[in-house]
N, C-alpha and C positions, 0 to 999 in steps of 0.2 A: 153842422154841415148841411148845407142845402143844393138840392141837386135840381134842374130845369132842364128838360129836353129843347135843345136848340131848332132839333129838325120837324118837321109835322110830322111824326109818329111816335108811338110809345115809346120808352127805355127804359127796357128792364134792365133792374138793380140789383148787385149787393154791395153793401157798405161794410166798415167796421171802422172804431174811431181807436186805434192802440194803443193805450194807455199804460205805460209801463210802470210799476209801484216798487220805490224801495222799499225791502221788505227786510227784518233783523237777521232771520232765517228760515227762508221758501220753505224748509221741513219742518217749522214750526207754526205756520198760518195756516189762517181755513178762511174759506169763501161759503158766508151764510148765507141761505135762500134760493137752493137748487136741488134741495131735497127732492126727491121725487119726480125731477124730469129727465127727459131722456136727450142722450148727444151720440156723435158720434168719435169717436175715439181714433185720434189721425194718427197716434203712433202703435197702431193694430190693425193697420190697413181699412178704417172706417169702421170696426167691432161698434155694432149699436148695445149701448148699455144704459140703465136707469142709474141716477145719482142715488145713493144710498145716505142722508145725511148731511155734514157740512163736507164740503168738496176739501180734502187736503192734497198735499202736493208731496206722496215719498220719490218719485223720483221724473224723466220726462212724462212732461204734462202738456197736451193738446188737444184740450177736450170742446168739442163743438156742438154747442145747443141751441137749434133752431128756435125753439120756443122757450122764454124764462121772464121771471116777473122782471117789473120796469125798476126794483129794489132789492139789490144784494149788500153784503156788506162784507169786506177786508179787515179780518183780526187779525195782528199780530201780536203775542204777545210778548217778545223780544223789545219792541220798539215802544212797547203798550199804547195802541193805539187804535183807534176804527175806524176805517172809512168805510162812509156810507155812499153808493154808486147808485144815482139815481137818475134813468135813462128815458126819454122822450121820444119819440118817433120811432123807436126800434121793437125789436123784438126777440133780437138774439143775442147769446155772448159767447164768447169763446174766451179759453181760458187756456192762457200758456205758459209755460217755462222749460229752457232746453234743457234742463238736467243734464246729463253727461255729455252729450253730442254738442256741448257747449265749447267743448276742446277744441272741435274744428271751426269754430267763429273767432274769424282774429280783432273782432270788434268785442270780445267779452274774456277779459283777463283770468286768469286762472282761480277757478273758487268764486269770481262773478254771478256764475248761472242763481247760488244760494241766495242772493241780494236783490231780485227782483221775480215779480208778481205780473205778468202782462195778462189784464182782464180787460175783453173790447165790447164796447157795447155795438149792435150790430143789427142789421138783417141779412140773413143766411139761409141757405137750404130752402127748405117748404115758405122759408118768410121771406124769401126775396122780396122785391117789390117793383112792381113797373109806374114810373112815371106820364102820365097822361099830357100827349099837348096840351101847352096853356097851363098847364100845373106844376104844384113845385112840391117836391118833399123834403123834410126836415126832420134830420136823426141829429141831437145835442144828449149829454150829460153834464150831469152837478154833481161835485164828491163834496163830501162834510166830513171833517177829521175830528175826533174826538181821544179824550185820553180815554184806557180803561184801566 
């Protein structure tokens, strides 16, 4: 994704690119490589917390982390498989899944919500980013799948 301010003045940005992952079962995956940072937590009214660990998902998941390395990775072990998320011009991820408030999406069937992983690689919060006339910026990822 490449963004260029049209007008003579800056634009500031946030992006995110949403990625949705079928996943065997959401309550059996983990997102490695966010140990130790901090997000804010959108289904606790923005509650700031430190990730403790590999990130799992027991139930709604809306976790927002302005700052996280350019490489996470998606275990499943249902599907056995990894993907590796390797993200370019960003700075941020967020990590979702509706868990039960899934009931009210009539775009996601009943027991859906367990089937997918939405991880966006991003610039958010403290890492937004402004664009400079004349400049361009450019947030892409690369996933690598692997068996495990």
């Amino acid at each position: 994704l490449t963004t260029e301010p049209l007008e003579d003045q800056p634009l500031p940005l946030t992006e995110a690119l949403h990625t949705y992952f079928a996943v065997g079962d959401v309550g059996q995956v983990r997102v490695v490589g966010l140990d130790g940072y901090w997000y804010r937590d959108r289904t606790q009214n923005d509650a700031a917390n430190i990730q403790s660990g590999d990130l799992t998902i027991p139930a709604e998941t809306n976790a927002h982390f302005d700052e996280t390395p350019d490489a996470l990775a998606l275990i499943d072990p249902v599907l056995k498989r990894r993907i590796d998320i390797l993200r370019r011009g960003g700075a941020s991820t967020v990590v979702w899944n509706a868990g039960a408030s899934a009931a009210k999406m009539p775009d996601v069937p009943p027991g859906g919500e367990r089937t997918y992983l939405c991880i966006e690689s991003a610039n958010i919060g403290r890492r937004a980013v402004t664009v400079e006339p004349g400049e361009r910026h450019s947030l892409g990822v690369r996933y690598r799948v692997s068996a495990v």
